[in-house]
N, C-alpha and C positions, 0 to 999 in steps of 0.2 A: 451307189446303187441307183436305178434308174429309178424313177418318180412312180411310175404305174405299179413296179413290182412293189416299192417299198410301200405306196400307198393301199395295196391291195394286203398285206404280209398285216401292217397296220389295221385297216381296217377290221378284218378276221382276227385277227390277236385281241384288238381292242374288246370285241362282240365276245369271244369267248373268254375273256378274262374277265370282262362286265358280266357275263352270265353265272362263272364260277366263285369269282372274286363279291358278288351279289350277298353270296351265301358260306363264303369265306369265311368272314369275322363269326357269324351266328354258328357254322361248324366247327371252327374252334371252341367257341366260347361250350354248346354242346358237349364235346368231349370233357370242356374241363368240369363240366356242371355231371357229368356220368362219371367221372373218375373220382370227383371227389363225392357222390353220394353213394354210388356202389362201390369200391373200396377197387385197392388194383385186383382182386381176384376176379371178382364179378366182371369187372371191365376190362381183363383179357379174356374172360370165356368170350366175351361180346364178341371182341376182336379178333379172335379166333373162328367164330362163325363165319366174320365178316370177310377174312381172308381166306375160309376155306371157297367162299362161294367165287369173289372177285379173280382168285387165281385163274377159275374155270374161264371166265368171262372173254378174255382172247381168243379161245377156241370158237366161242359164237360170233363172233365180231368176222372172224377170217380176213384181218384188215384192208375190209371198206374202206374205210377215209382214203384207205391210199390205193386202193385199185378203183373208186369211185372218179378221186383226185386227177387220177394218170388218165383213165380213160373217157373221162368226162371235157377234162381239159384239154383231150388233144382230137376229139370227135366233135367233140360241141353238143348244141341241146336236140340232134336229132338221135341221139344217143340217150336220152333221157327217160322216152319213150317206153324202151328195154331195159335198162339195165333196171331202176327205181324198181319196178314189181320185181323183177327177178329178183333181185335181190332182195328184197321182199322175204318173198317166197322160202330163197332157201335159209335167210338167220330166221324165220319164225319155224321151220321145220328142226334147224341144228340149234334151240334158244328151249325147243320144248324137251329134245333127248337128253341137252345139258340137265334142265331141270330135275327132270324124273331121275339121270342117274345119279345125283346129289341126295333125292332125298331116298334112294335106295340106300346110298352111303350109310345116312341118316338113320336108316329103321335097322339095318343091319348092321352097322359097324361104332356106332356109339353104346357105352354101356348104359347110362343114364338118362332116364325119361326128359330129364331135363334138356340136356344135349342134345337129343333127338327134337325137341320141341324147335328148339333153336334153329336147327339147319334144316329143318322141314319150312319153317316160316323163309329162311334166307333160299331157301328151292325158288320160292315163288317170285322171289325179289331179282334173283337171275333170272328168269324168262322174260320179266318186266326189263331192268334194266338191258338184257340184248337187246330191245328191240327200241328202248329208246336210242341206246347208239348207235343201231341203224337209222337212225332218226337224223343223230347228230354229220353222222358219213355224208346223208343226202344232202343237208344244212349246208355243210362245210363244202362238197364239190359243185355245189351250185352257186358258192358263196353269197350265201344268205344266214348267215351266221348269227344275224340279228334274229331269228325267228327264233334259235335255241337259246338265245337269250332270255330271252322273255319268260319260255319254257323254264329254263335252269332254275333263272329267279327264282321263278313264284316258288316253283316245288319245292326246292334243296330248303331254300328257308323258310317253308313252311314247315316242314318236316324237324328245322334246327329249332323252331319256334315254341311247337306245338310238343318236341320232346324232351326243352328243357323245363317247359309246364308241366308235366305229366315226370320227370325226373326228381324235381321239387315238390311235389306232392308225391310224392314215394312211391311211383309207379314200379311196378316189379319188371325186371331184364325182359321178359317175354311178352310185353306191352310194348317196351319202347321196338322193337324188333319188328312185332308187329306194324307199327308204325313207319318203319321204314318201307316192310313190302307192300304199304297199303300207297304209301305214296309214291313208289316206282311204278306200280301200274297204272296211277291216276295221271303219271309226266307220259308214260307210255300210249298212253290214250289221246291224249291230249294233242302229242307229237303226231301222231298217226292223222288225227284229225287235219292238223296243220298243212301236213303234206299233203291230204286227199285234196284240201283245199285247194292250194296251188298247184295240182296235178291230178286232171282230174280224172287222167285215165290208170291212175295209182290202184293194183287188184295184188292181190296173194296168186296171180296167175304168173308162171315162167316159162318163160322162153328156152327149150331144153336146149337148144341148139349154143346159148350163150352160158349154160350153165357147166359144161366140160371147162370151156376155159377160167372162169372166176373160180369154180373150185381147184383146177391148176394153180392159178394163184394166192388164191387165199388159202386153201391149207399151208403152207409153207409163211406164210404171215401170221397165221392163225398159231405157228406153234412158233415164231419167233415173239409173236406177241407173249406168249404162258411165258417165256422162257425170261423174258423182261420185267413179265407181273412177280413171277417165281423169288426175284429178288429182295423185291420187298413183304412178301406173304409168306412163301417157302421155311425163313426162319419161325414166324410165328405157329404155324404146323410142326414143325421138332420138338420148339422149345414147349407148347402142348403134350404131347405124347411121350417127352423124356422127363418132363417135371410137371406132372398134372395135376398138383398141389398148392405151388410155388406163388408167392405173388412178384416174383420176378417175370411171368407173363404179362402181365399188367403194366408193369416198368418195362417191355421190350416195344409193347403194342403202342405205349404213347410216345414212346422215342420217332417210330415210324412215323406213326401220323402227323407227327412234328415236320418229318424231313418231305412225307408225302404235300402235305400242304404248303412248305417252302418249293419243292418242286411244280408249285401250279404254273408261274408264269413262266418257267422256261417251256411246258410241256404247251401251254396253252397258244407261245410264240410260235413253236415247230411245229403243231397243227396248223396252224396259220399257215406256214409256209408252204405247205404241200402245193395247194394249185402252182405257185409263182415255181418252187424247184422242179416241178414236173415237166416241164417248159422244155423244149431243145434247142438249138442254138447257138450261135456265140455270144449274142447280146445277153439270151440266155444265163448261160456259163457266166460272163463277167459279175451280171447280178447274183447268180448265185454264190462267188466266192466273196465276193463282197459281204452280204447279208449273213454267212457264217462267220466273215473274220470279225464284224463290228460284235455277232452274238456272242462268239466267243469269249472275247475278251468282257465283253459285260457280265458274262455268266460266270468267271472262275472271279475278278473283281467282288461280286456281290456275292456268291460263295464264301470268299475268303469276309464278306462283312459276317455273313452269318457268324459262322468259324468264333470267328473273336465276340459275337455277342455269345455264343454258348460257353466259351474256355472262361470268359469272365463274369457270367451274370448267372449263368445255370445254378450251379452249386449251392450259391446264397438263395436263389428267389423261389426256386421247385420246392423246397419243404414246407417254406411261407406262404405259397400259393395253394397249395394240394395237401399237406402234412407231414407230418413226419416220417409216415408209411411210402409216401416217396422218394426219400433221400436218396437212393441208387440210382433215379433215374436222370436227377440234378449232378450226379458225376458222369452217365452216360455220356449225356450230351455236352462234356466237358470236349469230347472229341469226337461224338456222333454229327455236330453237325458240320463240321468238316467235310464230309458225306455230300453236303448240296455240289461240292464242285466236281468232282467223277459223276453227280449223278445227274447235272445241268450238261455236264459237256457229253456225254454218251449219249445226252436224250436231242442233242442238237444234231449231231454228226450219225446216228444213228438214223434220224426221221430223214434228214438229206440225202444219206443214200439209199432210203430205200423208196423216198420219190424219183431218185433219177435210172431205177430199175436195180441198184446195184445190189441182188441181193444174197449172193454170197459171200461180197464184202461185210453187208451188214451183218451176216450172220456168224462169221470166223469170230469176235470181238466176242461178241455175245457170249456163241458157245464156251469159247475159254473164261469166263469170267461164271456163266451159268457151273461148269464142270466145280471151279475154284470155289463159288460157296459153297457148292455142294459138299465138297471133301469135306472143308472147315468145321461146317453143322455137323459131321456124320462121326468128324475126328472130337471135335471140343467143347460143342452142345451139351453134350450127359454129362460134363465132368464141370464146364464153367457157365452154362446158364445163359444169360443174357447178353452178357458183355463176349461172351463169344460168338452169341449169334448175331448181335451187329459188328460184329469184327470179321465177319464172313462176308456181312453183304457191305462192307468198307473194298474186302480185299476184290474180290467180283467185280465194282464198279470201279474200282482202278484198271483193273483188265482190260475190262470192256472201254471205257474210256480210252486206255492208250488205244487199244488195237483200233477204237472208232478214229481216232486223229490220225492215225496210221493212212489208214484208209481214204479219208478225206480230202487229206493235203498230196495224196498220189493221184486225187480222180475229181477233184473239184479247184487244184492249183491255187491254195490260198497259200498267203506270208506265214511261214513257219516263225519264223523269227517274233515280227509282231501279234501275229493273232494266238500264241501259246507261251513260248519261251519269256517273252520282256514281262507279258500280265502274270508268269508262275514264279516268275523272280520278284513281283512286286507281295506277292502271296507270301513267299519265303519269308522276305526282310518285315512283313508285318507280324507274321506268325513267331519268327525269334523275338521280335521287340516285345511281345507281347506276354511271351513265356518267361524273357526276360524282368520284365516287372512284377510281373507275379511274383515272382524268387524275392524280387529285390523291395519291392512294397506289399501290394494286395493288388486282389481283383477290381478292387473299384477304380485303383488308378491307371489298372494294367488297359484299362476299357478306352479312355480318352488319347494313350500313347499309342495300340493296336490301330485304329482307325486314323490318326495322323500320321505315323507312319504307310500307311496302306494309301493316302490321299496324297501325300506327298509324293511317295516311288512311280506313282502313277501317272502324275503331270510331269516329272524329270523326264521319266522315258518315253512319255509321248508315245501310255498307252493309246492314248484316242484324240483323234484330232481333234482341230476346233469344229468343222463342216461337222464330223461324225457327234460330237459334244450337242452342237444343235440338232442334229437329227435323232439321238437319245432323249435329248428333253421337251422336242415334239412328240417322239415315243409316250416319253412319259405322261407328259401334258393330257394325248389323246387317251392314252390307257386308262388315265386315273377320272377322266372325264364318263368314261365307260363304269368306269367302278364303282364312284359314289351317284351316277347318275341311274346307276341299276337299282344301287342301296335305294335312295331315295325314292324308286318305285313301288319298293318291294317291303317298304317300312309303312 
């Protein structure tokens, strides 16, 4: 990969993985401080708000980043001029209609004062959150990614701070909610301010003449965006309204946020990437097949670590940590997190093509994978609960993944061979070894054979060079430099 691109992939990866990764550990630690003081019932109503509101959230975005990305990077900054307000303009006009028709939702379609309180408060926290992600689009295509940094920090963990204070001192569900929407409009403000700063002809004014086209575009982003959110939300909405009792909501909702939060750094690499895949070219093209084949094979490897820390650590450590009221969820993820490697490699090969315009490829994948949970949820939801709603969004991101690889290795000419096949065969032979022990001793010892195997198939077959080895642990190096240097700001 040439120096500029991968320094630049770097850099933005680093800034947003420092800005999310800031407030990473304190949003875990959050959930688990709300899960075990509200019980799993309480804390899937939450999460049930939470995913009703963020599902909508693609529709406001109309994916900026990448129509910001493409045309930012291929016009330059006399282009900035225009698009910044316009765009503007039309997420805070499509961020307000989202709002309002959420908490119509809200007043009419909930039975319970409670529930309504709930998604009336997360109304407000979608109008905030669009507009700080138009925030983060401008951020990211001006590549200034260091300025959402800062933003991220402070807020996310202030918010993770300030609510597992208020959690342990036994603040009720519709405090801490509060609390969320209070500090998405205070990052919202903030962000707004930042950009008026450095632009300073930045107005809620649009340019009509460029608004036919972005909306050309961005609606068709905007519902592949729903349609990608839908996978990880969508089940939590069925398993809601078919078991509204149940505290196997609770046990679905933290399985997600489990895989959502292992999915940061691929999600946070692939944004990264946009400006550099938006590029045209041959030099182009070489870098960017380059920079999927090293991602990929990083991303089903560290997939497959996940994998074997859930098959073997789950089961024993979830009822020890959370109680006994979670035991279902400590066997979930006996094979839930299996789930990182469809859902790191769909989100690689998915953002690639649709920065190099490709977006009917990216959308074939999708929609067969969107159609397949949907059947699953609609066929084995009512009948098996949780375990069948993340066995929907297993089978979905298997879909979508092939069809994303499909698509990739036809229009970006990477190594089928090394960047898929040798790293899913090293998957394979760690995954039997690991099942294997299990059978044959326990989990504790099945944990240290899983991972020697998995590090040993990987240097035989030369999943990754030596040059690519160094250039992962410069990766590394730079990321984590990013990571605990945010922490330490923001502490």
């Amino acid at each position: 990969m040439g120096s500029d691109a991968s320094n630049t992939i770097l850099r933005n990866a680093a800034f947003l993985l420092g800005s999310q990764g800031a407030a990473v550990g304190l949003r875990a630690l959050y959930a688990f401080v709300m899960a075990k003081t509200l019980g799993p019932q309480l804390y899937g109503l939450y999460y049930y708000g939470l995913a009703g509101y963020t599902v909508i959230l693609p529709l406001t975005v109309l994916g900026l980043p990448i129509i910001l990305a493409r045309e930012l990077g291929s016009r330059g900054k006399e282009a900035e001029e225009v698009l910044i307000p316009t765009t503007l303009g039309i997420s805070s006009v499509v961020a307000v209609v989202a709002g309002g028709s959420l908490a119509v939702v809200a007043i009419w379609g909930e039975p319970t004062w409670e529930l309504r309180r709930l998604l009336l408060l997360f109304s407000a926290a979608l109008v905030a959150r669009s507009l700080a992600n138009w925030a983060l689009s401008v951020f990211v295509a001006t590549e200034r990614a260091d300025r959402w940094m800062k933003q991220e920090a402070s807020f996310r963990s202030g918010e993770a701070l300030l609510g597992i204070c208020m959690a342990l001192m036994g603040a009720q569900l519709v405090w801490l909610v509060a609390l969320h929407a209070v500090s998405w409009w205070a990052e919202a403000f903030s962000c707004w301010w930042r950009i008026r700063r450095d632009h300073a002809e930045v107005t809620w004014k649009v340019q009509w003449d460029w608004a036919p086209t972005l909306l050309r575009q961005g609606v068709p982003l905007g519902l592949i965006g729903w349609a990608t959110f839908w996978f990880m939300r969508g089940p939590i909405l069925f398993h809601r309204h078919l078991h509204p009792d149940g505290a196997g909501l609770g046990h679905l909702a933290i399985s997600l946020q489990v895989l959502m939060l292992v999915a940061l750094v691929p999600n946070s690499v692939a944004h990264a990437a946009l400006p550099v895949l938006g590029r045209r070219g041959e030099r182009s093209n070489r870098q960017a097949a380059s920079y999927l084949s090293v991602s990929l094979r990083s991303a089903i490897i560290g997939g497959a670590a996940f994998g074997i820390l859930g098959t073997t650590l789950s089961p024993e450590l979830v009822p020890v940590l959370l109680g006994q009221s979670y035991e279902p969820l400590g066997w979930l993820l006996t094979w839930g997190l299996w789930m990182v490697i469809p859902m790191t490699v769909s989100t690689l090969c998915h953002s690639a093509l649709l920065a190099r315009g490709l977006l009917r490829e990216a959308s074939l994948g999708l929609v067969a994978g969107f159609v397949a949970t949907t059947l699953v949820l609609v066929l084995r939801v009512g009948s098996d609960g949780a375990s069948a709603a993340l066995l929907a969004i297993g089978i979905g991101l298997a879909l979508w993944a092939l069809s994303s690889m499909i698509a990739t290795v036809a229009k970006v000419l990477i190594d089928v061979k090394r960047s898929i096949l040798l790293p899913l065969f090293c998957v394979s032979s760690a995954a039997a070894a690991t099942l294997v022990s299990i059978a044959s001793f326990d989990r504790w010892a099945a944990l240290p054979v899983g991972f020697a195997v998995l590090l040993l198939s990987s240097w035989v077959t030369g999943v990754l060079s030596p040059l690519e080895r160094r250039f992962l642990r410069n990766a590394v190096r730079l990321l984590s430099s990013r990571f605990f240097g945010a922490n330490s700001r923001s502490t």
